[in-house]
C-alpha positions as semicolon CSV with decimal commas, in nm:
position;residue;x (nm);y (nm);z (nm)
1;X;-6,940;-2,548;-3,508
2;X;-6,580;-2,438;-3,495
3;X;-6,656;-2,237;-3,191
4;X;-6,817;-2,486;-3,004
5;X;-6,571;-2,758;-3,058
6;X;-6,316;-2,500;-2,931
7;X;-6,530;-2,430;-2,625
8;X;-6,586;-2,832;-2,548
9;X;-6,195;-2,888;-2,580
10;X;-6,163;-2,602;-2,316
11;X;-6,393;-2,786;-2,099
12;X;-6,274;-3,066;-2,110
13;X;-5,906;-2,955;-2,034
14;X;-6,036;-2,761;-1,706
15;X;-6,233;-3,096;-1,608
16;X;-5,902;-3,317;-1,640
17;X;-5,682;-2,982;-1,455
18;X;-5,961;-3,032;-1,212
19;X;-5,899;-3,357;-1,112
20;X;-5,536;-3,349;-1,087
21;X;-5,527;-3,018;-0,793
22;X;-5,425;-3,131;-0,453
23;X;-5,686;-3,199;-0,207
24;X;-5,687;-2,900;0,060
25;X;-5,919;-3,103;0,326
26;X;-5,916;-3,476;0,381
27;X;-6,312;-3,536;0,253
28;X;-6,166;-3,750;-0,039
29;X;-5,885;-3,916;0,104
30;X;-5,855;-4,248;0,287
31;X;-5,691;-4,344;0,622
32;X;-5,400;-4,522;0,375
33;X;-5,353;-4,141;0,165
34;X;-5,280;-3,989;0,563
35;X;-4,948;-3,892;0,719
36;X;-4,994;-3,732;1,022
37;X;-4,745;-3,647;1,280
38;X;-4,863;-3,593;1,595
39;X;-4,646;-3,402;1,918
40;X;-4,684;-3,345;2,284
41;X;-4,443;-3,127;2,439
42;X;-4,426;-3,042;2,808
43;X;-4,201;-2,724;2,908
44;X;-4,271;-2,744;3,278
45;X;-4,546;-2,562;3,281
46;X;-4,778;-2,642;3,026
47;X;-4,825;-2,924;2,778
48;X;-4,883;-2,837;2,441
49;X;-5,027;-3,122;2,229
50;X;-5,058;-3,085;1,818
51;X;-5,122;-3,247;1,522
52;X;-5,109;-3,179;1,165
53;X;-5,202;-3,365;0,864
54;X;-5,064;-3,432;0,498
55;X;-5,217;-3,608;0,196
56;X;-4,978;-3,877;0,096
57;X;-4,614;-3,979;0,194
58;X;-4,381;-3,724;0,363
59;X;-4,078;-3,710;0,169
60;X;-3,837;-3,486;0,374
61;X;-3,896;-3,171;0,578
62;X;-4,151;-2,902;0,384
63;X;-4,271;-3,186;0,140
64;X;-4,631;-3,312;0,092
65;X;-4,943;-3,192;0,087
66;X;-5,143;-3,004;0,403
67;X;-5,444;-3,074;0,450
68;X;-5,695;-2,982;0,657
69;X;-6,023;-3,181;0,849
70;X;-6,299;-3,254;0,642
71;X;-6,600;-3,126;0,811
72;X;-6,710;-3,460;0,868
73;X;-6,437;-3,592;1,036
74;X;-6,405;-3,492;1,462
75;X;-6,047;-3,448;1,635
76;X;-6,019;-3,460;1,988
77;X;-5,695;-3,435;2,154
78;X;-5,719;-3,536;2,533
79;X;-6,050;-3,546;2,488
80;X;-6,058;-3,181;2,377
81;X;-6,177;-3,013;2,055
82;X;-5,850;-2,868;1,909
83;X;-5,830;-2,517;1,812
84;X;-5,678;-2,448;1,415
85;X;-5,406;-2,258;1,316
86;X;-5,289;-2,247;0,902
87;X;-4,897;-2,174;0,888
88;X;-4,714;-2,126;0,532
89;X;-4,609;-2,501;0,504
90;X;-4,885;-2,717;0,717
91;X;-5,187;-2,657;0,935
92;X;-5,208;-2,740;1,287
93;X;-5,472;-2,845;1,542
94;X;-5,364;-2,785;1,888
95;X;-5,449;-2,761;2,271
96;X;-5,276;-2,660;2,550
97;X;-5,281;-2,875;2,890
98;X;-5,213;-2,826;3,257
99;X;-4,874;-2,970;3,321
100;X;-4,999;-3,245;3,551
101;X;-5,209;-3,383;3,280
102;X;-5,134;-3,783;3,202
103;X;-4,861;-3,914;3,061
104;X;-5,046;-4,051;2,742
105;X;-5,177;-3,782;2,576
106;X;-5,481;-3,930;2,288
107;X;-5,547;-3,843;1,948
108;X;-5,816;-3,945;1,815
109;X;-6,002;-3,918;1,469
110;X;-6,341;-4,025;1,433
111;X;-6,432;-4,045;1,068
112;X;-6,708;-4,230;0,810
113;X;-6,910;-4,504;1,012
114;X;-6,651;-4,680;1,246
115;X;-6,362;-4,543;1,088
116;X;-6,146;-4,395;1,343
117;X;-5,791;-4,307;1,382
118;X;-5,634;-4,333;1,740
119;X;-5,250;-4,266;1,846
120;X;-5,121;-4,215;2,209
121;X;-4,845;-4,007;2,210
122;X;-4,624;-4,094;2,546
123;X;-4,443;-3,837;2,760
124;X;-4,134;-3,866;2,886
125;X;-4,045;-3,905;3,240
126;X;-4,025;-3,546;3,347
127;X;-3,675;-3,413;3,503
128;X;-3,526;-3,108;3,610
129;X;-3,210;-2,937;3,587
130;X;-3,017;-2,862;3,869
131;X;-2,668;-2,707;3,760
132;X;-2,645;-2,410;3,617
133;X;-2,889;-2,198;3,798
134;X;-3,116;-1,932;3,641
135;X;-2,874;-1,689;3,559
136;X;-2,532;-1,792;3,657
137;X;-2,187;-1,673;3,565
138;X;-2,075;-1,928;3,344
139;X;-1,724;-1,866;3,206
140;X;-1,680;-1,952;2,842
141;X;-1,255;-2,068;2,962
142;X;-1,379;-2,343;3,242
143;X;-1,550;-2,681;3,255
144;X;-1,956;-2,660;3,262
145;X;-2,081;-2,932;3,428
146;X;-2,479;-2,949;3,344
147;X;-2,667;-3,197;3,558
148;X;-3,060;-3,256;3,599
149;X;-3,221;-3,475;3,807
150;X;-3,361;-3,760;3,803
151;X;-3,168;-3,935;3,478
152;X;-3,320;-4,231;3,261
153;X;-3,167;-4,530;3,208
154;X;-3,089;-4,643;2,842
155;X;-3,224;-4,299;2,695
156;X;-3,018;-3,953;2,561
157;X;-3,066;-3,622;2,659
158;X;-3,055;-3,373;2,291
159;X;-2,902;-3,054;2,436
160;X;-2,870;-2,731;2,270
161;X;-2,746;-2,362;2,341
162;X;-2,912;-2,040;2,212
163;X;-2,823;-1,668;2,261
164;X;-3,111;-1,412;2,390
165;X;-3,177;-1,242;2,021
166;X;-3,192;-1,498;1,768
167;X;-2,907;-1,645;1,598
168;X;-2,669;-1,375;1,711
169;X;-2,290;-1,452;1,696
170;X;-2,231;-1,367;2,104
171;X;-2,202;-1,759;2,185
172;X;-2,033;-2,021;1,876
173;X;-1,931;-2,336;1,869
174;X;-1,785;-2,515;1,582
175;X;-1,910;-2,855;1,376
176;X;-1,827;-3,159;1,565
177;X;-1,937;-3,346;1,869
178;X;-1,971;-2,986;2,090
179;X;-2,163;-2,815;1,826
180;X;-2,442;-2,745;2,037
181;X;-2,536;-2,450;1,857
182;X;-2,700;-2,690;1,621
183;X;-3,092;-2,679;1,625
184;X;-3,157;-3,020;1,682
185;X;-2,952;-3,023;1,958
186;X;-2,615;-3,284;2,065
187;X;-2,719;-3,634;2,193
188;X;-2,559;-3,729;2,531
189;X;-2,650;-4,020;2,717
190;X;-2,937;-3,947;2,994
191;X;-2,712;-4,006;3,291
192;X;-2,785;-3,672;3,489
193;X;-2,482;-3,498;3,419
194;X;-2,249;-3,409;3,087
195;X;-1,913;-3,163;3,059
196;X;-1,882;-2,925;2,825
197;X;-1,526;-2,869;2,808
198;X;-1,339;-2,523;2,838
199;X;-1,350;-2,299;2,494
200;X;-1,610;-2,557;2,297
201;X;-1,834;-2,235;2,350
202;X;-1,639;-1,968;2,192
203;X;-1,767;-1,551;2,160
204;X;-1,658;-1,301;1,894
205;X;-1,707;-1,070;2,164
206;X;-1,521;-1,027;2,523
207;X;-1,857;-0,910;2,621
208;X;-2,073;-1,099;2,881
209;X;-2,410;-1,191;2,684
210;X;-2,710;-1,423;2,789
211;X;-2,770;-1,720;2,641
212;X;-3,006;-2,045;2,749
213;X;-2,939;-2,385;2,768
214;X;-3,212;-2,637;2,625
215;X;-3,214;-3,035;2,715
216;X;-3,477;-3,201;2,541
217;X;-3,617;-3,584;2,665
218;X;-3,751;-3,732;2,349
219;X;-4,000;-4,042;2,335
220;X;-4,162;-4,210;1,979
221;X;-4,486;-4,387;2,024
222;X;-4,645;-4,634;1,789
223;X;-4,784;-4,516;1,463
224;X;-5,087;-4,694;1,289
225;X;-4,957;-4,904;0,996
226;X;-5,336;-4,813;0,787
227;X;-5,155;-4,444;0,758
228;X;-4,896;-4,343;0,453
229;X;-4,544;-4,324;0,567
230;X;-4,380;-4,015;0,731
231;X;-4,570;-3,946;0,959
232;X;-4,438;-4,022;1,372
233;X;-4,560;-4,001;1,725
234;X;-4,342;-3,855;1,951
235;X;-4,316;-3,682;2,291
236;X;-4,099;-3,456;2,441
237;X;-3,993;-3,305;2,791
238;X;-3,793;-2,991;2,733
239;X;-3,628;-2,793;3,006
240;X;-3,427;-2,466;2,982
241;X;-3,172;-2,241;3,189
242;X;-3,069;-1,895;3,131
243;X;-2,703;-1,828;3,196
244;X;-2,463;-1,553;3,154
245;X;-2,242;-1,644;2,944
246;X;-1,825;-1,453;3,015
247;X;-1,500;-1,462;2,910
């Protein structure tokens, strides 16, 4: 009798362990338990539209829960079936799209009965940018005058710099309103053109080196109020330059 009750108690503790594991698909969990965040980027020549999905509220950056599609609910992203990729920290469904595809890229989730999900993500206005070109001189003691073409009224342009190999220590800048080094990039106002003055781009090196400048055109789009919080619509036009970067 001892042995049993022993054996029931273990039971029992497994059953209640059971219940309290995450949920690795979204079979059990309602529109409300959702955060999704869902991204369409176009580089100039593609668009790349993806989405991935957490059970409950996202709390920061690497928090939640990933989940992935139940095998009863269908994705479609512009009307296409989505292909799956599992990272370390979320899992993705993604397509890629000609770059003259609409503006409004859709999302759609069609789940139990008439439940569906549905979010248009919006693209930017496309641009492109005119000064530097591909592989310029750019002295690191002058002016740099960037300018793209055409500008947006009432929007901001994030702009960023990044060296050929990673985060290598060729091209610096230092905290502040210049630190373009910075991944998510400076905001400037979307008026076509923006000075980067002499020496805010600094080198531990007298050696030429390449580097790229990155201008990103970012656009949120609504987000259903029946899904948890954290989650965000957004699209993006990003456009980059390779420069040579000198003393």
């Amino acid at each position: 009798m001892r042995r049993l009750a022993k054996t029931a108690t273990l039971v029992a503790a497994l059953g209640f362990a059971g219940c309290d594991e995450a949920d690795t698909d979204t079979c059990r969990v309602g529109n409300d338990g959702l955060s999704l965040v869902a991204i369409a980027v176009d580089n100039g020549e593609q668009v790349r539209a993806e989405i991935d999905i957490e059970a409950g509220e996202r709390a920061g950056p690497g928090a939640g829960n990933p989940v992935s599609l139940c095998d009863k609910d269908k994705l479609t992203i512009a009307g296409q079936e989505p292909t799956l990729t599992v990272k370390p920290d979320r899992t993705v469904y993604s397509v890629t799209l000609p770059a003259d595809t609409p503006r409004d890229v859709s999302f759609r989730i069609e789940r139990d009965s008439d439940d569906t999900i549905e979010m248009i993500v919006p693209l930017p206005p496309s641009f492109s940018i005119t000064a530097p070109v591909g592989e310029q001189e750019v002295p690191r003691s002058e002016d740099l005058v960037l300018t793209w073409d055409p500008p947006l009224a009432m929007s901001e342009i994030r702009l960023n710099v990044q060296e050929e190999v990673g985060y290598g220590v060729c091209v610096e800048t230092q905290p502040g309103p210049h630190d373009y080094k910075s991944p998510v990039g400076i905001p400037v106002p979307d008026t076509g053109t923006w000075t980067i003055p002499a020496d805010n781009i600094a080198s531990m090196t007298p050696d030429p080196c390449r580097a790229f400048y990155n201008l990103r055109r970012i656009q949120r789009g609504p987000y259903p109020e029946t899904l948890a919080a954290g989650g965000f619509v957004e699209g993006r036009v990003e456009r980059t330059v390779e420069i040579l970067s000198v003393p």
